[in-house]
N, C-alpha and C positions, 0 to 999 in steps of 0.2 A: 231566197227570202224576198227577195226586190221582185222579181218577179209578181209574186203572190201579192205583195203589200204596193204594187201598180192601181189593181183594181179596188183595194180600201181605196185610193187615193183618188180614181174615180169616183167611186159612188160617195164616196164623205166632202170632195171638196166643196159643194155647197153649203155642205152644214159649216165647215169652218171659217169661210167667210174674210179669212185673211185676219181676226182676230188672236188672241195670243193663246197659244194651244197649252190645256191643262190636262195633264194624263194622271189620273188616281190608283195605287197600286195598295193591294191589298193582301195580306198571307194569311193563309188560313191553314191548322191542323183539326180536323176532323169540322163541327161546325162550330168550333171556337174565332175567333180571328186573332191575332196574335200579332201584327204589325203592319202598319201602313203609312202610306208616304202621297207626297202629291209634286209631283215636277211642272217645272212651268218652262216652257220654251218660246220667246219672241225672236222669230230670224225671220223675216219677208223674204230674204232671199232663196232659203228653202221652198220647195212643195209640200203639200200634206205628208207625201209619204217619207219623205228624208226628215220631216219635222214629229210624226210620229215613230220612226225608228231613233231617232235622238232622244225624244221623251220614253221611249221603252227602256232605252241605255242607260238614261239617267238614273232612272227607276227602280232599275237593277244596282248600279254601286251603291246609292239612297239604302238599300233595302239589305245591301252586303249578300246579292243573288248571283247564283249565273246565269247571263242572258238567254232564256227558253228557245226553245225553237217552233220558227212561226209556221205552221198547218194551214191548211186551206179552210180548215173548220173555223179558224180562226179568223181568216178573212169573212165568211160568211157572217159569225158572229158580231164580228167589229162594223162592218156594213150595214148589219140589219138593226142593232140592238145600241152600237157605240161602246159595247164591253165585247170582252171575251175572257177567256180563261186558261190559263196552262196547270196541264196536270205534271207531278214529279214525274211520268213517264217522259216528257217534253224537254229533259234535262240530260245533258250526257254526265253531268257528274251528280253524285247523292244529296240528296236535296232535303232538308228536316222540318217539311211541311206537307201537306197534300196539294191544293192548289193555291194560285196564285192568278188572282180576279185584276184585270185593269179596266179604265173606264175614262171616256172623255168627258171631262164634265166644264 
């Protein structure tokens, strides 16, 4: 995961600017949404990407989840767009939602 989540940390540190990072999470069953959460992380002494996986983690107890597993699709996404998504396939245990949308806003 650190690996993959190197390159968000490239291509997003400029947007983030060293400002206080705000990760928005979202659950969704079918195209209802059903719960959502917003974590706020301020650590300078972190990188984007140790401050984006903290705000993933948070997100996840916040939301009573377990923490998804991070894809490269997912990198792409979160680089290009500043969201991405995990599907219940992205979970190693059963999951009673279809996906789960984050976003930095």
């Amino acid at each position: 995961m650190n690996k993959v989540l190197r390159r968000v940390g490239r291509i997003e540190a400029n947007l983030h600017g060293g400002k206080k990072m705000r990760l928005e999470g979202k659950l969704f069953k079918g195209n209802l949404m059903i719960r959502e959460a917003v974590a706020t992380r301020d650590d300078p002494e972190l990188s984007f990407v140790k401050e984006l996986e903290a705000a993933l983690v948070d997100l996840c107890h916040i939301l009573d989840i377990p923490i998804p597993l991070w894809l490269s699709k997912n990198t792409h996404e979160f680089a290009a767009f500043r969201q991405t998504m995990f599907f219940s396939d992205q979970y190693t245990e059963k999951v009673h939602f279809d996906r789960f949308q984050i976003r930095l806003i």
